[in-house]
Wavefront OBJ file of the C-alpha trace (Angstrom):
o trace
v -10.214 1.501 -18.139
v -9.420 1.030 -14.173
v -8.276 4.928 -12.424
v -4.470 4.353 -11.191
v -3.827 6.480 -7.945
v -0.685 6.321 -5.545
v 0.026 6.794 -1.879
v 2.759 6.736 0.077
v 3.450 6.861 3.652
v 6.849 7.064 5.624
v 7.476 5.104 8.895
v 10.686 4.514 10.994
v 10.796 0.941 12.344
v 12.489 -0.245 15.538
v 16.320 -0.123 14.591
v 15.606 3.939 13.595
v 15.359 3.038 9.642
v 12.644 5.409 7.441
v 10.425 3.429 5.484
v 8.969 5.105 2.092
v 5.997 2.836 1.662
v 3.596 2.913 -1.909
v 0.444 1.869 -2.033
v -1.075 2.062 -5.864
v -4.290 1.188 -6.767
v -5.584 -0.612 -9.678
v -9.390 -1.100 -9.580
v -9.732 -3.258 -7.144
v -6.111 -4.371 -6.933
v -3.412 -2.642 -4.438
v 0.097 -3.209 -4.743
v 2.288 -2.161 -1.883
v 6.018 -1.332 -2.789
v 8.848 0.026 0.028
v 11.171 2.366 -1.470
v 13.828 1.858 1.233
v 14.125 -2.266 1.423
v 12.597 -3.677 -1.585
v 9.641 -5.234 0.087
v 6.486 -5.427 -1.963
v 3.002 -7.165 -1.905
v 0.100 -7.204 -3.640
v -3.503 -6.642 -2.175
v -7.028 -6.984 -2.899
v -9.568 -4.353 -1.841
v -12.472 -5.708 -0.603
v -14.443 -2.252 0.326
v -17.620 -4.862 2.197
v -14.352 -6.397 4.545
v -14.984 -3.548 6.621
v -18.253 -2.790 6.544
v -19.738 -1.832 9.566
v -23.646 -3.270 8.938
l 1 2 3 4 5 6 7 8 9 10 11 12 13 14 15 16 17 18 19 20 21 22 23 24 25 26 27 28 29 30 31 32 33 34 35 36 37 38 39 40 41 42 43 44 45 46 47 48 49 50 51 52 53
C-alpha cells in the first residue's frame, strides 16, 4: 500500500490574500489543494525530472 503524507504552505498573493496551499502525496501522485480559493491540481512526481547527472 502507497505512504500518504501532507504539506502545506501559506503564501499571500499580490492583492494581500493568504493562500493555505496542500500538497499530499500518493506514491508517485501529488495532488495540490488551496484551502482559501478552491484551486486544486493534480501532479506527477517524477524524482529523475530533476536530476542533476
Amino acid at each position: 500500500m502507497p505512504q500518504i503524507d501532507t504539506s502545506k504552505v501559506s503564501r499571500w498573493d499580490q492583492h494581500g490574500r493568504e493562500h493555505v496551499v496542500r500538497i499530499r502525496r500518493t506514491g508517485v501522485q501529488r495532488t495540490i489543494n488551496c484551502e482559501t480559493c478552491d484551486w486544486r491540481r493534480r501532479a506527477q512526481f517524477l524524482p529523475w525530472v530533476n536530476y542533476p547527472g
